[in-house]
OpenMM code with the backbone's topology and positions (N, CA, C; nanometers):
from openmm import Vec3, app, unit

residues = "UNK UNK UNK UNK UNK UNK UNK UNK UNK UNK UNK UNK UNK UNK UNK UNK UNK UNK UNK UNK UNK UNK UNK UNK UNK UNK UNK UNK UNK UNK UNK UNK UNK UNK UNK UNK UNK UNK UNK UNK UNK UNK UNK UNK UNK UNK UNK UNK UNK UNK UNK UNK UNK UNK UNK UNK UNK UNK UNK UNK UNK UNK UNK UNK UNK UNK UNK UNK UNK UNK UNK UNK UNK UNK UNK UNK UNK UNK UNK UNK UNK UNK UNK UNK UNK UNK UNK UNK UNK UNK UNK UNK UNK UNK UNK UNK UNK UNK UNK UNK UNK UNK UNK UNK UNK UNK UNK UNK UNK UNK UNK UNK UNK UNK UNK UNK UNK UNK UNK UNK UNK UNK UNK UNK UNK UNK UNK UNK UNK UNK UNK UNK UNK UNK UNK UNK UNK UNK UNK UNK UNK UNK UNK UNK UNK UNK UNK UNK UNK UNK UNK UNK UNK UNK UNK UNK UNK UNK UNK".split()
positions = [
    Vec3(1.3797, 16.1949, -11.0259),
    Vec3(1.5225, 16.1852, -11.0466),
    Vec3(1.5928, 16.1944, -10.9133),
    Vec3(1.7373, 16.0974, -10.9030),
    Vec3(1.7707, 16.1214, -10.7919),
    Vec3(1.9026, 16.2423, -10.7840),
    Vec3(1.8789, 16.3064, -10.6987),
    Vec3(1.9624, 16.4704, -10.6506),
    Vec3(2.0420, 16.4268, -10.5404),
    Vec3(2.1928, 16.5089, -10.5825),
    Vec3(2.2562, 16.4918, -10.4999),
    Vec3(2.2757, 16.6574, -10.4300),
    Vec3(2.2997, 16.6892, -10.2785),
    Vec3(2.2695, 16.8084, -10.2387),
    Vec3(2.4221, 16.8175, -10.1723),
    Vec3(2.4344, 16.9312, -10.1044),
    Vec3(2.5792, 16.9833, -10.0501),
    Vec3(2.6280, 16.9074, -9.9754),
    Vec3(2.4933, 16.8480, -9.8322),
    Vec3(2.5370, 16.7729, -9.7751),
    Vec3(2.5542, 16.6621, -9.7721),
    Vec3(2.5485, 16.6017, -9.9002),
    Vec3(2.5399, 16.4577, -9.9563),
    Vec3(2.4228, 16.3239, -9.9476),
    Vec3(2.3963, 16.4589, -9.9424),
    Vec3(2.2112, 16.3524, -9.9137),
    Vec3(2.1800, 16.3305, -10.0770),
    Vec3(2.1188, 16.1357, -10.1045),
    Vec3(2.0945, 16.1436, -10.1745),
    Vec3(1.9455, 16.1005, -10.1590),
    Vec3(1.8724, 16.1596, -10.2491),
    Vec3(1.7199, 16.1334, -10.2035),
    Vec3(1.6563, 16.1690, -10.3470),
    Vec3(1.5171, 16.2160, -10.3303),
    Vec3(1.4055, 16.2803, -10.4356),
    Vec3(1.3720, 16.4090, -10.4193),
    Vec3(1.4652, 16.4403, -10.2906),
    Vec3(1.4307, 16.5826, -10.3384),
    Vec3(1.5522, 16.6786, -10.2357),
    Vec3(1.4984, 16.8071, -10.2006),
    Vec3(1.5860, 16.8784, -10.0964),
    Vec3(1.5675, 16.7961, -9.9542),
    Vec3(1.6290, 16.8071, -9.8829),
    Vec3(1.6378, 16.7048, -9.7536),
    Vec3(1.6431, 16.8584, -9.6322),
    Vec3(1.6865, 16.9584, -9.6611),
    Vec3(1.7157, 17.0749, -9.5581),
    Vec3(1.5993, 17.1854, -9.6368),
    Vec3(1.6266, 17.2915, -9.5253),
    Vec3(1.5162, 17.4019, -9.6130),
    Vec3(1.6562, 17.4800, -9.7369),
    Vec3(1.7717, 17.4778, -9.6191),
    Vec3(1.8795, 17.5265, -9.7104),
    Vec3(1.8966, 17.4673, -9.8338),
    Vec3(1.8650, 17.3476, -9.8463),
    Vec3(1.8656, 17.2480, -10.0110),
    Vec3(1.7536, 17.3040, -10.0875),
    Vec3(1.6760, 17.3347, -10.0316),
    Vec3(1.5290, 17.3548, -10.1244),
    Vec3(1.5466, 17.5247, -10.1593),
    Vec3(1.6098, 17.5513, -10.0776),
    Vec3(1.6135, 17.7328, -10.0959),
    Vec3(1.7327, 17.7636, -10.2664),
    Vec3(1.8030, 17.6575, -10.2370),
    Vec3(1.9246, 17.6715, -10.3269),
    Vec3(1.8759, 17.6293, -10.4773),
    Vec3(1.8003, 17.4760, -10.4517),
    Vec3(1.7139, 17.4895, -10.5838),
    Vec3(1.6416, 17.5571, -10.5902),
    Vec3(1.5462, 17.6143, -10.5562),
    Vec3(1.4482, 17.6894, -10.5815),
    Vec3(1.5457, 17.8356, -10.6994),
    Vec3(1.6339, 17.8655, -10.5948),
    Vec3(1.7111, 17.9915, -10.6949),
    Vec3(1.7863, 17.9177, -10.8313),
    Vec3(1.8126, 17.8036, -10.8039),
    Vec3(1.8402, 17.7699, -10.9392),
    Vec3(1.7215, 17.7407, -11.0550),
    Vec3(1.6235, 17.6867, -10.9745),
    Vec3(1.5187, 17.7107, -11.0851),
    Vec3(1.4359, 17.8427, -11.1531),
    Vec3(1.4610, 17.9563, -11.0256),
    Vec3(1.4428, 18.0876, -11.1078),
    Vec3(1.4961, 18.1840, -11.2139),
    Vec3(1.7064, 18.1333, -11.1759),
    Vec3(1.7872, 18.1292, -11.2647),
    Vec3(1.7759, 18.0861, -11.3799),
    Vec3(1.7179, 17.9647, -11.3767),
    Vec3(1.6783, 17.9110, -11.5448),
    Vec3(1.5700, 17.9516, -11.6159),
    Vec3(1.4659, 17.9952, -11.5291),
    Vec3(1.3710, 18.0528, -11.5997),
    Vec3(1.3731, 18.1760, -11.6376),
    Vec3(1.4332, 18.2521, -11.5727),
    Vec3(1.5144, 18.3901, -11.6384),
    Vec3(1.5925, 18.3441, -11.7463),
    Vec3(1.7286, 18.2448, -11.7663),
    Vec3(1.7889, 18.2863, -11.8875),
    Vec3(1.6911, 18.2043, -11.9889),
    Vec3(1.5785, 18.1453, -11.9755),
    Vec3(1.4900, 18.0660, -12.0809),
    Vec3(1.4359, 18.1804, -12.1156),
    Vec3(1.3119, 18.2608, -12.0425),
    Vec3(1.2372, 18.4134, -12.0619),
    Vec3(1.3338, 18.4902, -12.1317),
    Vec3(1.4998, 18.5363, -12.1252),
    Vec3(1.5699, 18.6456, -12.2151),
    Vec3(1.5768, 18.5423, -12.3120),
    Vec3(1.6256, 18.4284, -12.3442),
    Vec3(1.6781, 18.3725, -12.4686),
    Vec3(1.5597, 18.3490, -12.5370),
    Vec3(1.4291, 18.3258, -12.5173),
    Vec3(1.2772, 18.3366, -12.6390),
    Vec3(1.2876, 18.4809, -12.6369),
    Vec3(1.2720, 18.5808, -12.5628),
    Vec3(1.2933, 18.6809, -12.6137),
    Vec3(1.3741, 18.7489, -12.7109),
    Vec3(1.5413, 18.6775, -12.6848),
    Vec3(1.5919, 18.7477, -12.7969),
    Vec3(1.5926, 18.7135, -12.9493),
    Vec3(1.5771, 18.5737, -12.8574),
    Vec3(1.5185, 18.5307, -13.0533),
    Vec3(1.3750, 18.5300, -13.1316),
    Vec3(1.3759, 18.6392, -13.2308),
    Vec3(1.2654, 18.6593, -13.2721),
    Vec3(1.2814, 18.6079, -13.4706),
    Vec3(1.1462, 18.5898, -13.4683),
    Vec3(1.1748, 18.5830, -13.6324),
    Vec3(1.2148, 18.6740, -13.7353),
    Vec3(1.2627, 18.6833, -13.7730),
    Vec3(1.2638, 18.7974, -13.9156),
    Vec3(1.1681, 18.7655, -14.0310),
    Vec3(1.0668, 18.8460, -14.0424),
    Vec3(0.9926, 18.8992, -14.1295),
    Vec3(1.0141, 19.0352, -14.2176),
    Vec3(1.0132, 19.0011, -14.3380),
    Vec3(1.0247, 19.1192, -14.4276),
    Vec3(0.8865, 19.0809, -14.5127),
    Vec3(0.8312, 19.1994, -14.5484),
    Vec3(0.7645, 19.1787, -14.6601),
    Vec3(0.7645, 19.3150, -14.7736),
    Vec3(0.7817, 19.2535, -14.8765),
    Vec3(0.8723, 19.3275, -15.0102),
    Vec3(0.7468, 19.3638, -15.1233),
    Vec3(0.7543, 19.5056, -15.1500),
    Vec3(0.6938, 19.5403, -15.2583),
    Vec3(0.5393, 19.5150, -15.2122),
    Vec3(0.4695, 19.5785, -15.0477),
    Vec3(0.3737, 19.5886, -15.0636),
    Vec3(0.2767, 19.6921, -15.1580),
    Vec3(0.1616, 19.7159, -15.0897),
    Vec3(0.1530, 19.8396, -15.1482),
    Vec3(0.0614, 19.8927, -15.0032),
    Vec3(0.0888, 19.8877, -14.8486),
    Vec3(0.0558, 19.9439, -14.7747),
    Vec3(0.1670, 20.0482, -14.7198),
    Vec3(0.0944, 20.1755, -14.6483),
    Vec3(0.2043, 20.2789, -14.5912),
    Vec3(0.2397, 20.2121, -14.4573),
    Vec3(0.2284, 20.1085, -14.4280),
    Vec3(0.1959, 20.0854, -14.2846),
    Vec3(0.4113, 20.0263, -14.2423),
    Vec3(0.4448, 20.0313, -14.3901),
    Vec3(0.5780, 19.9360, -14.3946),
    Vec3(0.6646, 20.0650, -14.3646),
    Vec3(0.6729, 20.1423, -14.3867),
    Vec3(0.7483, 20.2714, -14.3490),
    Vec3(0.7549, 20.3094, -14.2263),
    Vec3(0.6244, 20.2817, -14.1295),
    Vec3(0.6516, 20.3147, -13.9902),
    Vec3(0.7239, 20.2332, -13.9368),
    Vec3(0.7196, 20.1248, -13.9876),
    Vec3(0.7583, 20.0229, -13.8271),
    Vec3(0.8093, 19.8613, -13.8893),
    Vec3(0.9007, 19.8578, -14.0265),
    Vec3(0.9028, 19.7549, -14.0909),
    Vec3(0.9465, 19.6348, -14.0866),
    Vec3(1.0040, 19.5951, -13.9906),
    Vec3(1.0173, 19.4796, -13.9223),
    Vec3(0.8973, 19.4896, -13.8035),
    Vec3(0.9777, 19.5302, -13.7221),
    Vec3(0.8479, 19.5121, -13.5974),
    Vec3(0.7028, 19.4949, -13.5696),
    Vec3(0.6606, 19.5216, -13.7244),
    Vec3(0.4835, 19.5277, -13.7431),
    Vec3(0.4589, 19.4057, -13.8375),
    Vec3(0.5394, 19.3551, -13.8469),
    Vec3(0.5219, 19.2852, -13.9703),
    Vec3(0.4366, 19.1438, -13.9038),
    Vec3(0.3930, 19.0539, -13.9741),
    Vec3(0.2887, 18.9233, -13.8943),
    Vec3(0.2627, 18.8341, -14.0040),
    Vec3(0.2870, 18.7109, -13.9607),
    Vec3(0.2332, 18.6371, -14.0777),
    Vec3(0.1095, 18.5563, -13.9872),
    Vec3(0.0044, 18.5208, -14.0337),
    Vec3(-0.0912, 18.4657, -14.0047),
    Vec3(-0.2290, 18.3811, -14.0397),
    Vec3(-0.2137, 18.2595, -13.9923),
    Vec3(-0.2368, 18.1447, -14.0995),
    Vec3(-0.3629, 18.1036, -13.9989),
    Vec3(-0.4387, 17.9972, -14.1118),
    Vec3(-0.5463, 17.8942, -14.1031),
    Vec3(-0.6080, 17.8220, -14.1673),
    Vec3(-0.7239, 17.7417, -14.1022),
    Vec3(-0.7845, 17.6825, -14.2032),
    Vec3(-0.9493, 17.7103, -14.1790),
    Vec3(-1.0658, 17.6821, -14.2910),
    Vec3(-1.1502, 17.6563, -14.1887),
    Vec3(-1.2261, 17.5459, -14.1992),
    Vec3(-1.1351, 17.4317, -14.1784),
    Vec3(-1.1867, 17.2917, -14.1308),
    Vec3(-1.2534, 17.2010, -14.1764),
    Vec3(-1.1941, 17.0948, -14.2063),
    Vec3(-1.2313, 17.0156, -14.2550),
    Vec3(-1.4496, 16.9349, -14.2552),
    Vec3(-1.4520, 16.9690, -14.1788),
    Vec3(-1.6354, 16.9812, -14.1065),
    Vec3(-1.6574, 17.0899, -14.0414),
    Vec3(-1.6131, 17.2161, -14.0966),
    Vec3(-1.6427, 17.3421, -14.0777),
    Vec3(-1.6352, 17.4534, -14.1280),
    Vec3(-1.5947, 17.4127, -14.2531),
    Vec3(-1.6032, 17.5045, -14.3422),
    Vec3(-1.7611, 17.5388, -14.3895),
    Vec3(-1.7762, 17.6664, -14.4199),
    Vec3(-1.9120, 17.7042, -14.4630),
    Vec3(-1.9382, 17.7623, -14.6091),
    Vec3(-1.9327, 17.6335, -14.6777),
    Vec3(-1.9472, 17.6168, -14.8393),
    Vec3(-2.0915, 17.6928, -14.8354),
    Vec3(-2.0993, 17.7854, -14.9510),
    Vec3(-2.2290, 17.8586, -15.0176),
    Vec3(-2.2377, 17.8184, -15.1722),
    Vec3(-2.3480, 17.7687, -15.1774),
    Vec3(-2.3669, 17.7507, -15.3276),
    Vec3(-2.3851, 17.8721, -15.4053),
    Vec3(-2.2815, 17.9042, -15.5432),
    Vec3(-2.2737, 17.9780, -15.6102),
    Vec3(-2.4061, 17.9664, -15.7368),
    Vec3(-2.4719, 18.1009, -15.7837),
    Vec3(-2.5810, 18.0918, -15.8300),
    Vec3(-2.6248, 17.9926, -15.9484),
    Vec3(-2.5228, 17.9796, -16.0255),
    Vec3(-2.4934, 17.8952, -16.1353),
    Vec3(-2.4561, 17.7570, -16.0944),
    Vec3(-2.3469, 17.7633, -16.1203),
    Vec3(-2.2124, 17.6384, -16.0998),
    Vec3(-2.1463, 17.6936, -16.0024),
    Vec3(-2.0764, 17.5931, -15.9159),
    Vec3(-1.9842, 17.6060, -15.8325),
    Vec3(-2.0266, 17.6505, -15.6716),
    Vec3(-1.8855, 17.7020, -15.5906),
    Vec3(-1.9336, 17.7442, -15.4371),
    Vec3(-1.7923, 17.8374, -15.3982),
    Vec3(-1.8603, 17.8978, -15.2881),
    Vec3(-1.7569, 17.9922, -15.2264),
    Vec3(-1.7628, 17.9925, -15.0934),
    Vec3(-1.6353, 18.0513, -15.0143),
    Vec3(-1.6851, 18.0640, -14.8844),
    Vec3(-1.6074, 18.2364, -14.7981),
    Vec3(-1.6133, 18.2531, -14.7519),
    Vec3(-1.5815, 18.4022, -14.6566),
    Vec3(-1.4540, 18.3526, -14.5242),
    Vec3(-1.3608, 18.3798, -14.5235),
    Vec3(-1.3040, 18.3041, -14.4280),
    Vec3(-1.2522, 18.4745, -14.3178),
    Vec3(-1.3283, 18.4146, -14.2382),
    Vec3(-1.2911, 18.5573, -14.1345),
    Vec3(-1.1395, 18.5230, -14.0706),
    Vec3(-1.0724, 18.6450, -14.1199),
    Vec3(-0.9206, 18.6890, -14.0566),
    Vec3(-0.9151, 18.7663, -13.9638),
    Vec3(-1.0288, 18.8282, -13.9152),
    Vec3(-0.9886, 18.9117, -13.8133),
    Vec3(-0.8966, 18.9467, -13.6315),
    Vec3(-0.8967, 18.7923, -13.6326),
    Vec3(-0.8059, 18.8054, -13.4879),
    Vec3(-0.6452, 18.7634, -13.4929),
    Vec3(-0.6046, 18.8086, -13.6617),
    Vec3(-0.4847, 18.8568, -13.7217),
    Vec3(-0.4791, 18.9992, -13.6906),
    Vec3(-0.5831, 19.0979, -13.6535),
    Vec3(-0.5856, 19.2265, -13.6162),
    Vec3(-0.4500, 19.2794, -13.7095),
    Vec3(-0.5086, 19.2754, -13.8664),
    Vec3(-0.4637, 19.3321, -13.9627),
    Vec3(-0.4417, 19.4760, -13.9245),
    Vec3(-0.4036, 19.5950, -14.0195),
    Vec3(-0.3914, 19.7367, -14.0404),
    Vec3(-0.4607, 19.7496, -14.1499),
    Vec3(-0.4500, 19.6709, -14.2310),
    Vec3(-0.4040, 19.6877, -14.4037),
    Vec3(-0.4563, 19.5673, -14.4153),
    Vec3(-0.4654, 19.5270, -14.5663),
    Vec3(-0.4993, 19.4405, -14.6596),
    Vec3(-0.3969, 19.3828, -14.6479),
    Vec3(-0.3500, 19.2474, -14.6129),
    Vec3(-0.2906, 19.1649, -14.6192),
    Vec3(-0.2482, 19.0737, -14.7539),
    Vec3(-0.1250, 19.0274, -14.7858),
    Vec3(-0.1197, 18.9210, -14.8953),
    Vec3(-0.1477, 18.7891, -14.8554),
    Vec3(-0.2386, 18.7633, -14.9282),
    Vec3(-0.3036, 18.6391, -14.8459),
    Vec3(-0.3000, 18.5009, -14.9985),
    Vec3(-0.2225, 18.3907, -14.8964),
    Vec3(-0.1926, 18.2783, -14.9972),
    Vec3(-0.3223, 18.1784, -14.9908),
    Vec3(-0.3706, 18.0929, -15.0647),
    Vec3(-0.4269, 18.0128, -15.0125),
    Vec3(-0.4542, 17.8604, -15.0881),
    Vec3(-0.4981, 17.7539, -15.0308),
    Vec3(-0.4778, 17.6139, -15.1078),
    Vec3(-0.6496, 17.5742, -15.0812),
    Vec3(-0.6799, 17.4559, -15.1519),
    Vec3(-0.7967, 17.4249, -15.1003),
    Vec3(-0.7661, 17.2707, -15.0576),
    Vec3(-0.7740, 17.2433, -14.9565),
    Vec3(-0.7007, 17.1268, -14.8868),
    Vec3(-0.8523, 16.9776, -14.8854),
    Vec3(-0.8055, 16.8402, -14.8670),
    Vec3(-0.9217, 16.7726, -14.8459),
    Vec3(-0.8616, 16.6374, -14.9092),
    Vec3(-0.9001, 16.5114, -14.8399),
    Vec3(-0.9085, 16.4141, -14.8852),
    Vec3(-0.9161, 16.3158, -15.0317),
    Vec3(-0.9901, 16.4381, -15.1380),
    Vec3(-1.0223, 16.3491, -15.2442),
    Vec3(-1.0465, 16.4752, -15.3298),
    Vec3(-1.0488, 16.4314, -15.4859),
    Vec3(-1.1094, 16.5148, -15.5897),
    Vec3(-1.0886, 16.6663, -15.6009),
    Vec3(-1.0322, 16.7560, -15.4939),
    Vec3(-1.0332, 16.9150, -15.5167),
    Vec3(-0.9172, 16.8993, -15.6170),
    Vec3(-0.8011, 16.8385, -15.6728),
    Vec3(-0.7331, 16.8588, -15.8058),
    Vec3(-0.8183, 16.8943, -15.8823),
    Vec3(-0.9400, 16.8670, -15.9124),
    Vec3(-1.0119, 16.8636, -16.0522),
    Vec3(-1.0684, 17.0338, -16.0267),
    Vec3(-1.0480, 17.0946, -15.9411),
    Vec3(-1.1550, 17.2529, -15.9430),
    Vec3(-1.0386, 17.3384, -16.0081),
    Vec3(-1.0971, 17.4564, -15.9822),
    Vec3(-1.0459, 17.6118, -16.0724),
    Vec3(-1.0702, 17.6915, -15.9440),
    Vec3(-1.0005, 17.7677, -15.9180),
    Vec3(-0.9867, 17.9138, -15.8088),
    Vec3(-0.9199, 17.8951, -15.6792),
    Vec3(-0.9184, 17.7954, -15.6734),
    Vec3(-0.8445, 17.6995, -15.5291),
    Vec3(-0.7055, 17.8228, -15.4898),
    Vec3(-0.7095, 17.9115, -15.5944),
    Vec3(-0.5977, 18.0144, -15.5148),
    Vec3(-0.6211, 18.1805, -15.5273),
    Vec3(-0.7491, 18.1755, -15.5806),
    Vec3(-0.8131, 18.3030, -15.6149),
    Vec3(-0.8367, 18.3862, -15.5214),
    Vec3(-0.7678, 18.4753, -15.4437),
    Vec3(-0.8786, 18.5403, -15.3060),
    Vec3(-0.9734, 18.6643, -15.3928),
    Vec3(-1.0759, 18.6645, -15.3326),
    Vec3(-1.1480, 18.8096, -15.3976),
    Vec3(-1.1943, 18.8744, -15.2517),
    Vec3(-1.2511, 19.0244, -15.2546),
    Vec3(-1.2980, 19.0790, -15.1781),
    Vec3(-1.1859, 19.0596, -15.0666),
    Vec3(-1.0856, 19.0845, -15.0790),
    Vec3(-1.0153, 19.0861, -14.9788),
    Vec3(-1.0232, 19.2164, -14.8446),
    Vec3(-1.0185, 19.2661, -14.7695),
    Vec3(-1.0368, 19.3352, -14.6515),
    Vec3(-0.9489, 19.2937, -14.5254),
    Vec3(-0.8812, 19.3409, -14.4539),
    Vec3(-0.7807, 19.3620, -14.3350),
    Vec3(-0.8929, 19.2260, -14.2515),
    Vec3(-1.0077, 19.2282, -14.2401),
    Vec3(-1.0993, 19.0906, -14.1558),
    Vec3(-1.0648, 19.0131, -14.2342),
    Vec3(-1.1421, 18.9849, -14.3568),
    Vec3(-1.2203, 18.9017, -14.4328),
    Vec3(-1.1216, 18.8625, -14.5529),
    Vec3(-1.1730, 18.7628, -14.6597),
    Vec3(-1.1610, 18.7437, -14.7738),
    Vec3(-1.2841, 18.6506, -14.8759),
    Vec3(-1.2846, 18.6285, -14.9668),
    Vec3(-1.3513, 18.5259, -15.0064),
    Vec3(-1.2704, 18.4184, -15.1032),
    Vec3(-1.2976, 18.3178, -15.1074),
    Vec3(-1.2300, 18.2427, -15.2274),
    Vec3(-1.3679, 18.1289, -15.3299),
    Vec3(-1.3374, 18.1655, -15.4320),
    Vec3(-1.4724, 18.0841, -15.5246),
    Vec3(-1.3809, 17.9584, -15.5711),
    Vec3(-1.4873, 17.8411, -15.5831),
    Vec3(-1.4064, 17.6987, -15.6287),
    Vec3(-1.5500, 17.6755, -15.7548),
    Vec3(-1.4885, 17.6784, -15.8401),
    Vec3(-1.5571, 17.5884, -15.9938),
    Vec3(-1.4528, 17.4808, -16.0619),
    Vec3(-1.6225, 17.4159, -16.0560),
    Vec3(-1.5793, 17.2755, -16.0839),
    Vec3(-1.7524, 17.2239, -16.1945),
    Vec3(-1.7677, 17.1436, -16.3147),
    Vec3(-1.8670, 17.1814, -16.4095),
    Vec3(-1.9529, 17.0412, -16.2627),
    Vec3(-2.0651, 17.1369, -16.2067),
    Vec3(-2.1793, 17.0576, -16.1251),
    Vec3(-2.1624, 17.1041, -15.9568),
    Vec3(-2.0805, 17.1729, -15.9520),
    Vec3(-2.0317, 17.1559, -15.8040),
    Vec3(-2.1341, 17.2062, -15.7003),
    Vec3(-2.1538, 17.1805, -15.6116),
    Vec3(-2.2559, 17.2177, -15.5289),
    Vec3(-2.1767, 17.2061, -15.3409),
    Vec3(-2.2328, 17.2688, -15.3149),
    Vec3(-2.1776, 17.3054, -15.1684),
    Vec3(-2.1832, 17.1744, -15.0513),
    Vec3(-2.2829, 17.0597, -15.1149),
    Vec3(-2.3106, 16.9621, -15.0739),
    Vec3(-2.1356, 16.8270, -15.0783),
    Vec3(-2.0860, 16.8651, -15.2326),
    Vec3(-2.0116, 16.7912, -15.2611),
    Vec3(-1.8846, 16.8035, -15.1827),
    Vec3(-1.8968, 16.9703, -15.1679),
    Vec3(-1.7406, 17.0025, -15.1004),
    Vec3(-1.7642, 16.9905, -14.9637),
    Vec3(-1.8692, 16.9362, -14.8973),
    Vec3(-1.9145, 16.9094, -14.7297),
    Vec3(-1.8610, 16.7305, -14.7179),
    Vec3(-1.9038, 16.6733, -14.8141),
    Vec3(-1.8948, 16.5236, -14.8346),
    Vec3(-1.7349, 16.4779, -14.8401),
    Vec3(-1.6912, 16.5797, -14.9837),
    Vec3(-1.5386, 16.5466, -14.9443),
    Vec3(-1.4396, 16.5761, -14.8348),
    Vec3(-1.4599, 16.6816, -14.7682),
    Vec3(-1.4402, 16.7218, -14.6329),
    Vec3(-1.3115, 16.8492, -14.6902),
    Vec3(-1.3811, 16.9281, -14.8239),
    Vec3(-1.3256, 17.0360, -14.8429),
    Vec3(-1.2464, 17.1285, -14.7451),
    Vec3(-1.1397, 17.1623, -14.7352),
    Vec3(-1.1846, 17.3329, -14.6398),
    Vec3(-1.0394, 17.3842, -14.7129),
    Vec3(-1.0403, 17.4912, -14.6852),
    Vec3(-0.9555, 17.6369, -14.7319),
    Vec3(-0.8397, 17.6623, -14.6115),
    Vec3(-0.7237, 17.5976, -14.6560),
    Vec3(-0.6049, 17.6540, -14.5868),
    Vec3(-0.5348, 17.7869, -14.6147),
    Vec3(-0.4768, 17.8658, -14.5254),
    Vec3(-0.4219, 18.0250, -14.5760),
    Vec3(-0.3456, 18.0845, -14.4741),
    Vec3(-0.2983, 18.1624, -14.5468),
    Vec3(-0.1566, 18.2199, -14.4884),
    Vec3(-0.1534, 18.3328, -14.5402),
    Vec3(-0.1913, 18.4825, -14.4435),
    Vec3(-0.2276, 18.6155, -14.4497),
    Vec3(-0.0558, 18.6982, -14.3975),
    Vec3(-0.0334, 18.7632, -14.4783),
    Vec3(0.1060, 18.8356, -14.4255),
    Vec3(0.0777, 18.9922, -14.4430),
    Vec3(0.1128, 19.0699, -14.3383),
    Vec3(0.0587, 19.1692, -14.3321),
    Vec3(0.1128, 19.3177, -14.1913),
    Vec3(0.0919, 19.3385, -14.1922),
    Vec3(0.1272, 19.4901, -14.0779),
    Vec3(0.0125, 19.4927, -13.9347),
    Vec3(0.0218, 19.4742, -13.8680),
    Vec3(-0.0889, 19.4763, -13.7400),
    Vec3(-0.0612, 19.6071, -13.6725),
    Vec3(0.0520, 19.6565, -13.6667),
    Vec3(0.1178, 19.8078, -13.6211),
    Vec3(0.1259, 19.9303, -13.6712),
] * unit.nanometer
topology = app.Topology()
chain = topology.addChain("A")
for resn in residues:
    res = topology.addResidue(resn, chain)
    for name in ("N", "CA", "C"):
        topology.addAtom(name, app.Element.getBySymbol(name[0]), res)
């Protein structure tokens, strides 16, 4: 871009050290009021009617929502003993407190309309969770092919 400077130099950049000294403080100026203004704006999180103590200490400020998936060719489908499959989706670098409320979808290209549990979490834990998908034949093979995986969204206290 072309800059125009005090002494009317027009060029590509500072032309004096005094030109370059002057931007330079204007570019630290801006990065200061950019650094306070993300700072002051933060999100508001509430979360209502848990059942952790963790909301009494610190109830805004601790609060976290924290999401994922695990991937479309990376999810790690287990065949369930019967019918169906499940998988374990590690939460831990949400660095929970508490048991989190944890939402979840089963996301993919084709056919997951037709299953059952696609929002079930079980075994839930501040790391971990599990979610089971039945469907009458399903095998861990099928949900690799369709390019299954488990999207989620953990809300919870880290403080």
């Amino acid at each position: 871009a072309v800059v125009s400077t005090q002494s009317g130099h027009y060029g590509r950049g500072p032309s004096t050290e005094q030109d370059f000294q002057q931007q330079h403080h204007q570019m630290k100026f801006l990065l200061l009021i950019t650094c306070l203004f993300v700072h002051l704006v933060q999100a508001d999180i509430k979360i209502l009617n848990n059942e952790s103590h963790y909301s009494s200490l610190n109830p805004g400020t601790c609060a976290r929502v924290c999401s994922g998936t695990t991937g479309r060719t990376t999810t790690n489908w287990i065949n369930y003993p019967s019918e169906g499959i499940y998988t374990i989706i590690n939460i831990s670098a949400c660095n929970f407190k508490n048991i989190p409320t944890i939402t979840t979808s089963l996301e993919g290209p084709t056919s997951h309309w037709r299953t059952d549990g696609t929002s079930a979490v079980y075994l839930a834990t501040a790391t971990s969770f599990r979610i089971y998908i039945y469907s009458p034949g399903l095998r861990k093979e099928t949900a690799s092919k369709y390019k299954w995986n488990v999207e989620w969204t953990a809300v919870g206290y880290w403080c």
